[in-house]
C-alpha positions in Angstrom: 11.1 -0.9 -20.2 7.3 -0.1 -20.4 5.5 1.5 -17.6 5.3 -0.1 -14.4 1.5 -1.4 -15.1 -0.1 -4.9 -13.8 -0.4 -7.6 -17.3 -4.4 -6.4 -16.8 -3.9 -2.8 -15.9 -4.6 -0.5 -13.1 -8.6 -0.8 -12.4 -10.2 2.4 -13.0 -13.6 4.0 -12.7 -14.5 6.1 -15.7 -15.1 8.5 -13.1 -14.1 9.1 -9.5 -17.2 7.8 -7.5 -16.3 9.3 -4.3 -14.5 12.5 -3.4 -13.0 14.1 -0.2 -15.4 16.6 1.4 -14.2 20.2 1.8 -11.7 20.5 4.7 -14.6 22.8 6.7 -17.1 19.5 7.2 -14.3 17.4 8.0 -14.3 18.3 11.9 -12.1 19.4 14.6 -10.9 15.4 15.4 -10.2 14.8 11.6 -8.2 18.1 11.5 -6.2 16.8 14.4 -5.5 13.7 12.2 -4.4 16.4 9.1 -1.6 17.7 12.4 -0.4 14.0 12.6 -0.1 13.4 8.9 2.4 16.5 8.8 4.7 14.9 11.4 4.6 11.5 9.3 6.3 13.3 6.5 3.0 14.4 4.8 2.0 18.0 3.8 -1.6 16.8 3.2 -4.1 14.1 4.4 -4.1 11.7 2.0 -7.4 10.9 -0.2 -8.6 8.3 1.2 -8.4 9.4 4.9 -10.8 12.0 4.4 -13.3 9.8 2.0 -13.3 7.1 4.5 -14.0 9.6 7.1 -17.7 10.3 5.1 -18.2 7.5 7.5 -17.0 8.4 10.5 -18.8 5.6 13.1 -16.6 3.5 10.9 -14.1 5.4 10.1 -12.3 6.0 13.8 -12.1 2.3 14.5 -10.5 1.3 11.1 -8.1 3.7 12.0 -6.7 2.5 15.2 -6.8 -0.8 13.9 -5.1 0.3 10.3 -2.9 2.3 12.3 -1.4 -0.9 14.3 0.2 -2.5 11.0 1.3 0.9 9.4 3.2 2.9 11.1 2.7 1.3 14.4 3.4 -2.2 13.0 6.5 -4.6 14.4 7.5 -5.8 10.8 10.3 -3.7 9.8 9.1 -0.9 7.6 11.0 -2.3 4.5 9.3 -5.5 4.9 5.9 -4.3 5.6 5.9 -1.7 2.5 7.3 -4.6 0.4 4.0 -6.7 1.6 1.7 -3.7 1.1 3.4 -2.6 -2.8 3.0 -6.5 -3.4 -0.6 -6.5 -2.2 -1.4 -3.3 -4.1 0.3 -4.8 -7.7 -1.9 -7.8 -7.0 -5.0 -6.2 -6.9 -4.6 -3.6 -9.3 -4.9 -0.5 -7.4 -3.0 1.9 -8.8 -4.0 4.5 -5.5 -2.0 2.5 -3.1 0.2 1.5 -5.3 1.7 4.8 -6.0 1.2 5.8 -2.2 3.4 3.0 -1.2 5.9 3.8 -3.3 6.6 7.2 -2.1 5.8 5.6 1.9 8.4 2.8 0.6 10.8 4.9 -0.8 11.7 6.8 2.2 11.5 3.6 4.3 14.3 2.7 2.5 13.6 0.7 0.1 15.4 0.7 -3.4 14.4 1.3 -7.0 15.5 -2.6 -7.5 13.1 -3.2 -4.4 10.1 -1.6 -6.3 10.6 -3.2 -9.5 10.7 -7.1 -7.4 7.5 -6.2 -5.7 5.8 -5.5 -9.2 7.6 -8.7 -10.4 9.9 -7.5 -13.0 12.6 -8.6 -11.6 13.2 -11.2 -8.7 14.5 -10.1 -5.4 17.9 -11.6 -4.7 16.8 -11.4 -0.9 15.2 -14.5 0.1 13.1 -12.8 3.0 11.9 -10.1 0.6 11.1 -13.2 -2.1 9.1 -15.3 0.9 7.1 -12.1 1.5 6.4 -11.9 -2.0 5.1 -15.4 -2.2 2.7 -15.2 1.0 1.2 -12.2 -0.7 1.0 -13.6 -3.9 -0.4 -16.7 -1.9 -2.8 -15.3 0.1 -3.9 -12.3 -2.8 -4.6 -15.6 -5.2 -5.8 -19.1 -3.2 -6.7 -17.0 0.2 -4.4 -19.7 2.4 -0.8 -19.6 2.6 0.9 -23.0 1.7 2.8 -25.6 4.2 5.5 -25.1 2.4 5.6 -21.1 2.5 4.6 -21.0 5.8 7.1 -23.2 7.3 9.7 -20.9 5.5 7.8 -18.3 7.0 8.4 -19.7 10.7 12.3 -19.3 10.2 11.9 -15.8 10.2 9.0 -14.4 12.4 7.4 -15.2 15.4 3.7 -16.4 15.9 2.6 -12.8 16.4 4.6 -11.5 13.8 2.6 -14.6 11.1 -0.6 -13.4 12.4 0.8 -9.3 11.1 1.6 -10.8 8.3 -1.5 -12.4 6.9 -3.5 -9.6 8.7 -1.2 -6.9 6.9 -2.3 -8.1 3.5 -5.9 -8.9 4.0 -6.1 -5.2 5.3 -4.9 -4.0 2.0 -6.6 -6.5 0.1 -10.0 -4.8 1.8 -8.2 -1.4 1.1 -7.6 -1.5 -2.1 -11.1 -3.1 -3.5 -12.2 0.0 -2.1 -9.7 2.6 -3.7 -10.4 0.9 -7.1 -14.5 0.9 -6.1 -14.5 4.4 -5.1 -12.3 5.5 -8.2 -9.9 7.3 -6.3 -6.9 9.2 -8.7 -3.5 9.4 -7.4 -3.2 12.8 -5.7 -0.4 14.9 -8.0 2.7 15.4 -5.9 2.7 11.2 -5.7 2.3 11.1 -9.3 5.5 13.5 -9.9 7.1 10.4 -7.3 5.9 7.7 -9.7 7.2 10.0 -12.7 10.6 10.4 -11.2 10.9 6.7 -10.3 10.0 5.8 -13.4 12.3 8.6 -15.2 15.2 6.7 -13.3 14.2 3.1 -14.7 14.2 4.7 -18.0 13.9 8.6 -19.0 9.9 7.5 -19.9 7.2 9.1 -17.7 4.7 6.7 -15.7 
């Protein structure tokens, strides 16, 4: 197996474009956000937390609204990171890609799980494989079909359809600007894509 890499490849910047500012000019609310991030499992603020927070008038609302879908969100976490790896393979962005793995990882999902939301293999669960083709879907023609969505309505609510199309039109918007800004995977994720991909098959990412 070859290294789990969209048909067209990652989209990367010859250079990063934007970087995060030293931790002095990030300020004593954006530190307070670092705090959180530690409780959420992470040592660090990820990347693109502080270079969104170069613009901070924007930056604090996209947060609380970011924040309602993930971790906040009412999709099960499995389901939402399954949406959000699917989103991230779609568009190429190799940044949120490999951040969603490690988030999606220790949400619970499996290896197997991974692998079906880059399309090497199909999901044998039909909720994950709906997901899939909303995202797919939506990433491609911008609608979701009758036919997906009345499949859809099975499962979730009319609140829960609206999280769902907002979910991946948020990382749509996310990752066009991780792959503008040329953002590089920050190295302790890129030891978790090198481990899952050691386990697929003893080849580094």
């Amino acid at each position: 197996m070859t290294a789990l890499t969209p048909a067209q490849g990652w989209i990367e910047t010859a250079t990063p474009r934007l970087s995060a500012p030293p931790a002095k000019q990030r300020g004593l609310l954006f530190r307070g956000v670092s705090r959180l991030s530690r409780t959420l499992g992470r040592n660090d603020v990820p990347d693109v937390i502080s270079v969104l927070h170069i613009n901070p008038r924007l930056f604090w609302a996209w947060l609380f609204f970011a924040s309602r879908m993930m971790p906040y969100g009412r999709l099960p976490p499995r389901q939402r990171e399954m949406l959000i790896l699917r989103t991230a393979w779609n568009c190429r962005s190799r940044y949120e890609w490999g951040q969603h793995v490690e988030i999606g990882l220790r949400a619970g999902l499996s290896d197997d799980d991974i692998l079906c939301a880059s399309g090497r293999i199909k999901t044998r669960n039909p909720v994950y494989a709906l997901l899939i083709q909303a995202c797919d879907e939506l990433c491609q023609q911008h609608v979701i079909s009758d036919a997906t969505w009345n499949a859809l309505c099975a499962h979730y609510s009319k609140p829960r359809l609206i999280e769902i199309t907002m979910l991946v039109g948020h990382y749509v918007m996310i990752a066009a600007f991780l792959n503008s800004a040329g953002l590089r995977l920050e190295a302790p994720l890129e030891e978790v894509l090198n481990a899952l991909h050691q386990r697929l098959d003893g080849s580094p990412c």
